[in-house]
N, C-alpha and C positions, 0 to 999 in steps of 0.2 A: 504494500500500500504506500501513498504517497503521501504528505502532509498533506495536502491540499486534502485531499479527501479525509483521513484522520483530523483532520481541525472542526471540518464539517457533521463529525458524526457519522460519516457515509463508510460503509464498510463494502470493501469489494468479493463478492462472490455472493449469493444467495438478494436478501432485499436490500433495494437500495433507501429505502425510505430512513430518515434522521433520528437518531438514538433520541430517547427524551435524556435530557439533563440539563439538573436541576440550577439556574442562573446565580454563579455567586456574586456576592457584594464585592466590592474593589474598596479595599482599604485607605486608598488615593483620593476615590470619591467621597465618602464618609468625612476625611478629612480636610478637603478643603470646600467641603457641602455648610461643616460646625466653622472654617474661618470667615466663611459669607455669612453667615449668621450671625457669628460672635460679630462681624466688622457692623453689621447693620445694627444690633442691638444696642452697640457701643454709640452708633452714631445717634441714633434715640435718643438713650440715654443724654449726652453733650448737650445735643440743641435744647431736650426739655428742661436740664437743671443747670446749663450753665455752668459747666463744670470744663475745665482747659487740661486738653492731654494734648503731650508733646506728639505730633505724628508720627517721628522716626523712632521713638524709641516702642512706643507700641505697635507699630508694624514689626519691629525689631523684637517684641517681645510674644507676639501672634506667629511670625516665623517661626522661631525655636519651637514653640508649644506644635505647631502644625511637622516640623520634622522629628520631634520625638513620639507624636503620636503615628506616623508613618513607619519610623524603625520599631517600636513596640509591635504595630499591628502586622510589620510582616514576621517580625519574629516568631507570633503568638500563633499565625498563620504555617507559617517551615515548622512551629514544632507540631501542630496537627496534622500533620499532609505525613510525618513520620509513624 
């Protein structure tokens, strides 16, 4: 078999019809799905109380928080696949 048909599910010899399997979540997506969120909530938050954040250092501080929840979540991901 080829990848091309192994990506798709499509096995060669017998049916060709697509394997069901079941669609997992992307731990990439989750993660920068919670920094659009957290960035909107923040900006809420500002305009209704009046409240002054620095931009770079909480962009600088949503960064880190968004790359340790990506090295965590693929971690947690490689050790269940084992």
């Amino acid at each position: 078999m080829n990848n091309a048909t192994e990506d798709l599910g499509i096995h060669q010899g017998g049916s060709n019809r697509p394997t069901a399997q079941k669609p997992q979540l992307r731990v990439g997506t989750m993660v920068w799905g919670a920094v659009v969120l957290v960035l909107g909530v923040l900006l809420i938050i500002v305009r209704q109380t009046g409240l002054e954040l620095d931009a770079g250092q909480t962009a600088m501080w949503l960064l880190l928080g968004a790359g340790v929840a990506m090295i965590a979540g693929g971690a947690v991901h490689l050790l269940r696949r084992k």
